[in-house]
N, C-alpha and C positions, 0 to 999 in steps of 0.2 A: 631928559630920559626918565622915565616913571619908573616905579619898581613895584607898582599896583599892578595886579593884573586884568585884563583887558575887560570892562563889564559887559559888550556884547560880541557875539561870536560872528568871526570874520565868514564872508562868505563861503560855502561848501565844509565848513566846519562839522563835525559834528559833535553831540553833545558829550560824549565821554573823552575825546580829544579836548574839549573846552576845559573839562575838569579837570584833564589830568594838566594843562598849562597852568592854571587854576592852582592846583598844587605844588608842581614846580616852582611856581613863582614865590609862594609861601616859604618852602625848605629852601631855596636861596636866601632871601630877606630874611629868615630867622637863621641863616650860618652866618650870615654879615656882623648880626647884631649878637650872637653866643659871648665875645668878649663883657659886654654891658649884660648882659642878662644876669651872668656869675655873680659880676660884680654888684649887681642891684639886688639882686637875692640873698648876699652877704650882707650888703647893708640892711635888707628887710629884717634880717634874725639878729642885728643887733641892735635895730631899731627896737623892736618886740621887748629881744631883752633888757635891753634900761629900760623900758613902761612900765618894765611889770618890779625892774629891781630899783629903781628908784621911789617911787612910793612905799614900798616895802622899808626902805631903809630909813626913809624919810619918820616914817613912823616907827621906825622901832627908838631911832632917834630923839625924835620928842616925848616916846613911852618914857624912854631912860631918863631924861629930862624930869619929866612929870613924878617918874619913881621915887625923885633924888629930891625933889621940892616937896612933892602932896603924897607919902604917903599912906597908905590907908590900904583894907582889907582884898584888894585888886590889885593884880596885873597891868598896870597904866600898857608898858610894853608890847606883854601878849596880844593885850585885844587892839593896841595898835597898828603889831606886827599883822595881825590878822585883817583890820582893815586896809592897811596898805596894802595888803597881797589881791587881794579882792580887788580893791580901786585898781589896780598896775593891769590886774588880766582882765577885767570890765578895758578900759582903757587901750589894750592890746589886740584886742578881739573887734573890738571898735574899728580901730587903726586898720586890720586884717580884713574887714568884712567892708570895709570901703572903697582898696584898695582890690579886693576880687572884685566887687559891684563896677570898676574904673574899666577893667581891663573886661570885662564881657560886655559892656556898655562899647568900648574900641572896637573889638571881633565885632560885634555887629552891626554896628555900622560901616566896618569894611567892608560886610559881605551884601549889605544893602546898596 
């Protein structure tokens, strides 16, 4: 039993009947799946969040480090905290914009 809906139209069908099956079919398979979607989307925003707060700490880390060994008229920290912050949302955004590219890449080929 498929949960695709039908690509072409049964005899004496007509076209806004097709669609509106067409749609149906869609709001049942996305009620099936609303458990995992929650759940996947919780994980996407904590995914996110460690990208972006892991390098950040990563570096303020080794700033602190570097402050305590070399230093000198700088910041080791700040400008590490700074490039970590940068590297984590470069890296997040990344993560994010591959993960819409996946999912509009699926829609259309379903609908193909």
């Amino acid at each position: 039993m498929s949960e695709e809906p039908q690509e072409k139209s049964a005899p004496g069908e007509t076209e806004f009947s097709h669609r509106v099956g067409e749609r149906a079919a869609r709001k049942l398979k996305a009620q099936r799946r609303v458990t995992q979607t929650v759940w996947s989307g919780l994980g996407m925003m904590g995914l996110v969040g460690w990208s972006v707060a892991m390098p950040t700490l990563l570096g303020v880390a080794l700033g602190i480090w570097l402050d305590k060994h070399h230093p000198g008229g700088h910041s080791w920290t700040l400008m590490l905290l700074a490039i970590g912050l940068g590297l984590g949302c470069f890296n997040a955004w990344h993560w994010v914009a591959k993960e819409d590219r996946e999912i509009h890449e699926q829609e259309e080929n379903h609908h193909e």
